[in-house]
FITI-83481 format. One record per residue (C-alpha): x negated, y, z negated; residue in one letter. Coordinates in steps of 0.2 Angstrom, whole numbers, plus 5000, padded with zeros to 4 digits. Layout:
! FITI-83481
u,v,w,res
X,Y,Z,A;
...
***
This chain:
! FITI-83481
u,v,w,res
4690,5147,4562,X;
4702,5150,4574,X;
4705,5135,4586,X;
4716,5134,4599,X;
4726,5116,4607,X;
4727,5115,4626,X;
4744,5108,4629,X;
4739,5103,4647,X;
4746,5093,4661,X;
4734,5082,4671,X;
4731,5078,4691,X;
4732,5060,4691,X;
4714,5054,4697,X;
4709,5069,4702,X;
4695,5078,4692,X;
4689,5091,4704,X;
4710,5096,4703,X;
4708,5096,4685,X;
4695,5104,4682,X;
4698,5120,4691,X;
4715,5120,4681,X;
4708,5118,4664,X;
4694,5133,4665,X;
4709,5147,4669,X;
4717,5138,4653,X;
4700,5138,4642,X;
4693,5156,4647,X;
4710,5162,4642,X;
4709,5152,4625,X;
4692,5161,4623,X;
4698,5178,4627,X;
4712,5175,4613,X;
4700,5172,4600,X;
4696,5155,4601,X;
4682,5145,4592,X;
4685,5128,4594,X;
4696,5121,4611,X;
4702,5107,4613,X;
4710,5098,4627,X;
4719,5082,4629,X;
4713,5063,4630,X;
4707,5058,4648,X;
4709,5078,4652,X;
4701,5075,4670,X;
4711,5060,4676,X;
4724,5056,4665,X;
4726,5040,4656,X;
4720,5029,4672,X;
4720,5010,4664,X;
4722,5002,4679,X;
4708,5004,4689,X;
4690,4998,4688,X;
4683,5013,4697,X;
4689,5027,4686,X;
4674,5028,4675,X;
4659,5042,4678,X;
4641,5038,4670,X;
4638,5046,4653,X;
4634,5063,4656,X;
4644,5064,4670,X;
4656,5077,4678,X;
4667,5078,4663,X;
4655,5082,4650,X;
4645,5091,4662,X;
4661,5104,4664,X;
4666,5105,4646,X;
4644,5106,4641,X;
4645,5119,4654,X;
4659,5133,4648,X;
4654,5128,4631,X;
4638,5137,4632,X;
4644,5150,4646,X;
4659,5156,4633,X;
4650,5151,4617,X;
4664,5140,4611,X;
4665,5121,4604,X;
4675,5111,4620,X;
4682,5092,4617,X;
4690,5081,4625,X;
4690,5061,4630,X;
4685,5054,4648,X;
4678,5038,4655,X;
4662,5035,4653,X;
4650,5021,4657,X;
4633,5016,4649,X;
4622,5003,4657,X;
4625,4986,4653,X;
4644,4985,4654,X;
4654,4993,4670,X;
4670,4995,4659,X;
4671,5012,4652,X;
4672,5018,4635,X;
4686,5030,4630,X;
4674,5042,4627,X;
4678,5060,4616,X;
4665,5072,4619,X;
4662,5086,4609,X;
4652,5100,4618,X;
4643,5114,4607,X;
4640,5131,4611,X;
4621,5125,4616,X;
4626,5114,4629,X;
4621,5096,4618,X;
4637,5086,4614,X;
4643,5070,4601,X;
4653,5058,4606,X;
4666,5048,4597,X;
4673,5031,4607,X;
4689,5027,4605,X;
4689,5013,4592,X;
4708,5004,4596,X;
4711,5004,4614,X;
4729,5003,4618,X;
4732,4985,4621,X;
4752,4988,4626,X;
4745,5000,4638,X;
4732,4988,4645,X;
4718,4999,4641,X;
4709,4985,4631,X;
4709,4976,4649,X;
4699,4990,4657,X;
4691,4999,4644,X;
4677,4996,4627,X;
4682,4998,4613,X;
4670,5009,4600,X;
4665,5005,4585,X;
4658,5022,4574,X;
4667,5037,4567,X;
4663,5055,4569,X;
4662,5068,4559,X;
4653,5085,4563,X;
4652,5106,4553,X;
4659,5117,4568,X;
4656,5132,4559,X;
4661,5129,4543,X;
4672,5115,4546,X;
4671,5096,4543,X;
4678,5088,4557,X;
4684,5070,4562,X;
4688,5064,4578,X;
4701,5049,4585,X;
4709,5048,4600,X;
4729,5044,4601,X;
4732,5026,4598,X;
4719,5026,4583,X;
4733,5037,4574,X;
4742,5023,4569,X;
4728,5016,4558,X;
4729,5025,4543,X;
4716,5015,4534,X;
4703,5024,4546,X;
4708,5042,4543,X;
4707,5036,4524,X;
4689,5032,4525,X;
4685,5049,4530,X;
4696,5060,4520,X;
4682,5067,4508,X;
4671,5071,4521,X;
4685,5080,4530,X;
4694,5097,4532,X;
4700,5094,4550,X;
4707,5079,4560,X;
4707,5081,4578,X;
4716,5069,4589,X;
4717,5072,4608,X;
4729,5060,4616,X;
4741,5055,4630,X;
4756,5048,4620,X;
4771,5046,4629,X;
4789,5056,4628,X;
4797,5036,4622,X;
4787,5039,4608,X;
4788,5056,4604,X;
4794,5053,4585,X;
4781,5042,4581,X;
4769,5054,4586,X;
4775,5070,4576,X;
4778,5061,4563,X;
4763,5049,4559,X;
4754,5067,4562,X;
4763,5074,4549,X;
4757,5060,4538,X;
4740,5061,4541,X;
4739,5077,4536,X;
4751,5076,4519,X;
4742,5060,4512,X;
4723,5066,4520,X;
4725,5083,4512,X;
4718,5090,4526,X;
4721,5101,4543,X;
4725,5091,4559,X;
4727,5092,4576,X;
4736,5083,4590,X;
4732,5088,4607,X;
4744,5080,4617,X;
4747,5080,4637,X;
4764,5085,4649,X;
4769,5080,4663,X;
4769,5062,4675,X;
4757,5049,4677,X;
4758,5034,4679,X;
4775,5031,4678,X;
4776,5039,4662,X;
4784,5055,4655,X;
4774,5066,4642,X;
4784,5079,4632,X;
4769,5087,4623,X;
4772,5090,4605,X;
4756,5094,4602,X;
4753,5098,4583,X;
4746,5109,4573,X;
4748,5106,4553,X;
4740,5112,4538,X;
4735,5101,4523,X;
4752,5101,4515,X;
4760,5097,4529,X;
4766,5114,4538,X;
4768,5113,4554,X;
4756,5130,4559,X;
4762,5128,4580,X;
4769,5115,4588,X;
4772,5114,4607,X;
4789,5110,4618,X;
4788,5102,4634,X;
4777,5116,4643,X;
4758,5119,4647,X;
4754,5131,4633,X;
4739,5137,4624,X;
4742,5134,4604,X;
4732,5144,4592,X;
4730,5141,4573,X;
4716,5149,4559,X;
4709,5135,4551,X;
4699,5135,4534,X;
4690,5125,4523,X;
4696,5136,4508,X;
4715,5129,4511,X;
4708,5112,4512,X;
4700,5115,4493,X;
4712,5123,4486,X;
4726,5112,4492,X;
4716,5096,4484,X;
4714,5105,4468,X;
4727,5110,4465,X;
4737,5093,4469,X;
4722,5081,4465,X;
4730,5067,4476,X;
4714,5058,4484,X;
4707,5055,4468,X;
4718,5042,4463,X;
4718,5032,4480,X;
4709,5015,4478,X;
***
């Protein structure tokens, strides 16, 4: 499967912005080959922590856009946003996975980012995800989870691709590749980082977005710059590389 890593910058609070910036950069993904899209954490605000009016209802504008060029340009289209559910006014960090027949899944951000502030503002989840796109097993976190290792663990025989959409900061940058890498070298499997560039809220994002394959080659990698990343994933590298090095077996 061939799927592609929006290296994107983000209009701070400003979905509609956003939006129209983000179609030019998914049609083109589509027209390249694309399968599988996916953008970056809070893709149509930015990470807005701060503000108790930033969060849309589940089913709102966000998903509504990525459910809607999902089944226009018969794709699969994730990315997080804030959404709400009745009951609680504070959002969740909410990753929604659109399919190419307009339902989505969801996965909630399970560790929001306390130095951040996001736990302040935001819910935290509490259940994984793991769904076949095509004939992939794929897992979802979002940014701040990638430093618990344990939880990536957990789902590592159940899964041929990690996808993690985040805005991680440039002060940061070499924990991000790195734990990446990681992730990938001791999961044996494919994984994604989708990170943002550009400002917000006071803070620079370099990118670096990640693709890398189960031994831990890096297959693109992105600088500083919006780009469109592109990588052909399968679950034949996934089996052959835990084969032929039959690590997970011997985790406790």
């Amino acid at each position: 499967m061939k799927v592609a890593a929006l290296q994107h910058d983000i209009t701070w609070a400003d979905r509609d912005a956003n939006f129209h910036h983000l179609e030019q950069l998914i049609r083109q993904a589509v027209m390249q080959g694309a399968q599988f899209v996916v953008l970056s954490e809070m893709f149509s605000t930015g990470f807005v922590v701060d503000r108790d009016d930033i969060g849309e209802p589940t089913g709102g504008p966000s998903s509504q856009f990525l459910s809607r060029l999902a089944s226009e340009l018969n794709v699969w289209l994730c990315g997080s946003c804030p959404e709400i559910e009745q009951g609680d006014s504070r959002p969740f960090n909410s990753l929604v996975v659109a399919h190419p027949n307009g339902t989505a899944d969801r996965y909630r951000k399970i560790h929001p980012f306390t130095y951040g502030g996001e736990d302040k503002h935001f819910r935290s989840g509490s259940d994984f995800l793991t769904i076949n796109i095509e004939d992939l097993r794929v897992s979802f976190f979002v940014c701040y989870d990638l430093r618990f290792a344990d939880e990536f663990w957990a789902l590592a025989h159940d899964t041929d691709l990690y996808v993690i959409p985040a805005n991680w900061p440039e002060s940061r940058r070499e924990h991000w590749m790195s734990l990446l890498t990681a992730r990938a070298i001791e999961n044996q499997a494919y994984v994604v980082g989708c990170n943002r560039v550009g400002d917000g809220g006071g803070l620079h994002y370099s990118g670096d977005s990640m693709m890398i394959d189960p031994q831990g080659i890096v297959l693109a990698k992105g600088n500083a710059d919006e780009v469109v990343m592109h990588a052909e994933i399968t679950a034949a590298r996934v089996i052959e590389t835990r084969e032929r090095f039959p690590f997970l077996r011997d985790r406790r």
